[in-house]
C-alpha positions in Angstrom: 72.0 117.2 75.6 73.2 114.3 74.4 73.8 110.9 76.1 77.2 110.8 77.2 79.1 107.8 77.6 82.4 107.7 79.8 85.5 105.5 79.0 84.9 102.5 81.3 87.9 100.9 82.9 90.0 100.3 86.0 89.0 99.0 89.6 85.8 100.5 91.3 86.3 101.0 94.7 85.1 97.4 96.2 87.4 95.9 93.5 90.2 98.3 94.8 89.8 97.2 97.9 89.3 93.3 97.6 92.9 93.7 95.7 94.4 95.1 98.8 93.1 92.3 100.8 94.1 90.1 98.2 97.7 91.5 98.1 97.9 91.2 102.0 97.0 87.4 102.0 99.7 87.1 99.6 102.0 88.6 101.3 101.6 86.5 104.1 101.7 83.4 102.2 105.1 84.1 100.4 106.4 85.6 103.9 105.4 81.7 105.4 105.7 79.5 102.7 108.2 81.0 100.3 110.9 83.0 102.4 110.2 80.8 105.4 110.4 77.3 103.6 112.8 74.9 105.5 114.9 74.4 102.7 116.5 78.3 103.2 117.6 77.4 107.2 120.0 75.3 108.6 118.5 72.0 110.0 115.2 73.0 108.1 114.5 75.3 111.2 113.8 78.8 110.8 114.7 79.8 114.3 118.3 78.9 112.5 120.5 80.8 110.2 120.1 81.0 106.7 121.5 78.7 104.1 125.2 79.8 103.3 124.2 80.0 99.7 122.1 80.0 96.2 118.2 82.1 96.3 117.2 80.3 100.0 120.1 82.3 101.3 117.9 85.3 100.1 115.0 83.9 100.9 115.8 82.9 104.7 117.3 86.9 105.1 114.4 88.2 103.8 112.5 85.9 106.1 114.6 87.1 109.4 113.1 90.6 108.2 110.1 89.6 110.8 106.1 90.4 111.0 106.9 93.7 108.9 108.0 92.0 105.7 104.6 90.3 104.7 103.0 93.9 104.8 105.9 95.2 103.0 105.4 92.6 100.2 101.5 93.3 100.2 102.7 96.8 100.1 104.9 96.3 96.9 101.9 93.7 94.8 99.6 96.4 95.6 101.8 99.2 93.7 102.9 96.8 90.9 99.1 95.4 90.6 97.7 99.0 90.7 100.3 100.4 88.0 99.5 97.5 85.7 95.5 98.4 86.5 96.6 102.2 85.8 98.4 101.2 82.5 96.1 99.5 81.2 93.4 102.1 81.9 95.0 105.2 80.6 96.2 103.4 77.3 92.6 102.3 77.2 91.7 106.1 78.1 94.2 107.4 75.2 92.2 105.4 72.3 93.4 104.4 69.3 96.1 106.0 67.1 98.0 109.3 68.1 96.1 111.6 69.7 98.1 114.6 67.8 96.8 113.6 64.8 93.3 113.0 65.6 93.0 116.6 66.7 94.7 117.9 63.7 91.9 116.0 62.1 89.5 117.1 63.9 90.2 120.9 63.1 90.7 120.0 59.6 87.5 118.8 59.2 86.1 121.4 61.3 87.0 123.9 58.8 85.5 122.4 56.0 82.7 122.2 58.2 82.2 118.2 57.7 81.0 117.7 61.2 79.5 114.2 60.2 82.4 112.7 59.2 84.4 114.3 62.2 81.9 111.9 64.5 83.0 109.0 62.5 86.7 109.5 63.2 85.6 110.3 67.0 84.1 106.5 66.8 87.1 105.5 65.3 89.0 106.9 67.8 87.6 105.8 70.8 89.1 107.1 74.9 88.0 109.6 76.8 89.3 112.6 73.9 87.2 111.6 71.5 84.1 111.0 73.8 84.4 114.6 74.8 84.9 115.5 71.1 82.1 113.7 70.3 79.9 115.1 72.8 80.6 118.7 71.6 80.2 117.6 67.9 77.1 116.4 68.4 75.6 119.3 70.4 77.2 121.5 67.9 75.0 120.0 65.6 72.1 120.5 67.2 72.6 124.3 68.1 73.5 125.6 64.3 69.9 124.5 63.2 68.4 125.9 66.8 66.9 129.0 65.6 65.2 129.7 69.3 68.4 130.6 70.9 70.9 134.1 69.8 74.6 132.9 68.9 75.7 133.7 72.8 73.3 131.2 74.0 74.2 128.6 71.6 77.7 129.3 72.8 76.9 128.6 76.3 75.1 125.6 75.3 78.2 123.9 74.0 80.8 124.6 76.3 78.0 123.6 79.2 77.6 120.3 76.9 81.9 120.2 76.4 82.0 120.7 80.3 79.6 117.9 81.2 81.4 115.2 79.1 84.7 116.0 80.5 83.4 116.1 84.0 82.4 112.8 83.0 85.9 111.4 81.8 88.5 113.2 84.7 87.7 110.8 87.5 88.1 108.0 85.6 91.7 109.3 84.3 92.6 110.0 87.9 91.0 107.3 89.8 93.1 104.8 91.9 96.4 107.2 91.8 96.0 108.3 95.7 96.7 104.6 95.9 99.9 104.8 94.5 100.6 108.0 96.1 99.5 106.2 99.7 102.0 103.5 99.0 105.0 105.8 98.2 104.7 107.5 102.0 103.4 104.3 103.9 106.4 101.7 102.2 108.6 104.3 103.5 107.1 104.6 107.6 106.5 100.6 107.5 110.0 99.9 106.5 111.2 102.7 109.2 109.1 100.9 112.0 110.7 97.6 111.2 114.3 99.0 111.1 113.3 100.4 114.4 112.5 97.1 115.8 115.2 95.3 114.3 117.3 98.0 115.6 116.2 97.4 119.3 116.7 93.5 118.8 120.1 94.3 118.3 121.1 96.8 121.1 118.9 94.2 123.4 121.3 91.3 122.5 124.6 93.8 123.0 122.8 95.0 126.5 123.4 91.0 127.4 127.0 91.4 128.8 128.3 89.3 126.1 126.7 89.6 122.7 124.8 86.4 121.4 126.0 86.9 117.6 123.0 85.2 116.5 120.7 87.4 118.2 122.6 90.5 117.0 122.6 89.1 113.5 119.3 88.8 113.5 118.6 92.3 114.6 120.7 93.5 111.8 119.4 91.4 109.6 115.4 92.8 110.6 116.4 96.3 110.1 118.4 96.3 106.8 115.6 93.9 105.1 112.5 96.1 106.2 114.7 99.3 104.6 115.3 97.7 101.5 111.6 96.7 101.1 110.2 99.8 102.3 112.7 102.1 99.7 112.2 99.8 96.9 108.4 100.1 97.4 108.3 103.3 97.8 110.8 104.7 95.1 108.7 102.6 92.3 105.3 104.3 93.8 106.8 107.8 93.7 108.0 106.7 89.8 104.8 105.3 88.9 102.6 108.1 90.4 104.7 110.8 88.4 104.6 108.7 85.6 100.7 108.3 85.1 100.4 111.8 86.4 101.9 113.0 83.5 100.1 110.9 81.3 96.7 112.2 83.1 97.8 115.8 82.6 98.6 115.6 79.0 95.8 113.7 78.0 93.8 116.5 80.1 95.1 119.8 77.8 94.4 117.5 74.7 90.7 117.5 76.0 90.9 121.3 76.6 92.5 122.0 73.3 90.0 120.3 71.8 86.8 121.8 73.5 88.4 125.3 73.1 88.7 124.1 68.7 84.8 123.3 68.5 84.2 126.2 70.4 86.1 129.1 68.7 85.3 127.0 65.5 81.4 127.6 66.2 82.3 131.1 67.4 84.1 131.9 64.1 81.5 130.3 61.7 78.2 132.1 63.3 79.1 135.3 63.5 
């Protein structure tokens, strides 16, 4: 068996989750320092209303949004940081060039039974495809001129070899998408609990005889932002994780396609 060697890339687990922590300290420091600067309220206070106009108008609504928003921005750097970390992978993942092509070149020289130079152009390559590729090239080479085992052995040999490397490369594809996929249901609940409790802030200021308008404002104000963050979040999760499942699932049958070429290829020229 050769020495297989899996793509490298994207956060291991400790890395995964130091970003999350990351992300939520960040969230709390825009949520004070950002949306609740004194420039966005009235008298510089943010028990106050808003600024009538221009971004700390924004800023100070966003900032009446309460405790929930911070986790809902955490909640939104997380997605955006894990999709850039998911990008960057996969493309990584993909290698160099089209992948179309380096499979038709592949079988091409396959056929001519140049299995040499079909290495070289898996080292040109590069990604996960062409590590698999490689991995079966390599063991093909080594069965043709094993005279010790019948053709169905040899067979076995390299699709257990073709197996093993793609074993190798799969979790690395896939790894860090039940992130995404967490975000895109949590965003969702989070923003629901804090329209829930902006939505009791109001019916407790219209329960006052009276209603303070300030008080009911701010209720308003606490449910509507926490549904806007929470949807946004969760509607670019739910696009993201489709996105790079697709990618994932493509670049998967292009592995398979490829292991089932060397294979039939070795099946066809040993007979």
């Amino acid at each position: 068996m050769s020495n297989n060697q899996k793509t490298s890339g994207g956060f291991s687990s400790l890395m995964a989750a130091i970003a999350i922590v990351i992300a939520l300290a960040i969230g709390v420091v825009i949520y004070k320092f950002v949306f609740g600067s004194a420039a966005n309220f009235v008298g510089g206070d943010t028990a106050n209303e808003p600024v009538e106009e221009g971004i700390g108008h924004i800023f100070g609504l966003i900032h009446k949004g309460g405790f929930i928003v911070p986790i809902l921005v955490a909640i939104n750097i997380i997605i955006i940081t894990f999709s850039a970390e998911r990008f960057i992978t996969l493309s990584r993942a993909k290698g160099k060039g089209s992948v179309d092509n380096f499979i038709t070149k592949i079988k091409g020289l396959l056929e001519s039974k140049e299995i040499e130079s079909a290495i070289e152009e898996c080292d040109g390559q590069r990604g996960s495809l062409a590590n698999v590729v490689r991995a079966g090239l390599e063991k093909y080479s080594h069965v043709v001129e094993d005279n010790s085992l019948d053709k169905e052995q040899k067979i076995e040999a390299l699709k257990k070899e073709l197996e093993e490397a793609t074993a190798l490369e799969l979790p690395m594809l896939s790894k860090n998408l039940v992130v995404l996929s967490t975000c895109a249901s949590i965003a969702t609940l989070v923003g629901l609990i804090g329209t829930v409790l902006g939505m009791i802030s109001s019916f407790a200021a219209m329960s006052q005889g009276t209603p303070d308008p300030a008080a009911l404002s701010a209720g308003i104000s606490e449910a509507l932002i926490n549904t806007a963050f929470g949807i946004t979040g969760s509607t670019i999760a739910i696009i993201m994780y489709n996105f790079f499942s697709t990618k994932v699932d493509t670049m998967t049958y292009s592995i398979d396609e490829a292991a089932f070429t060397i294979v039939q290829d070795f099946s066809a020229s040993n007979k």
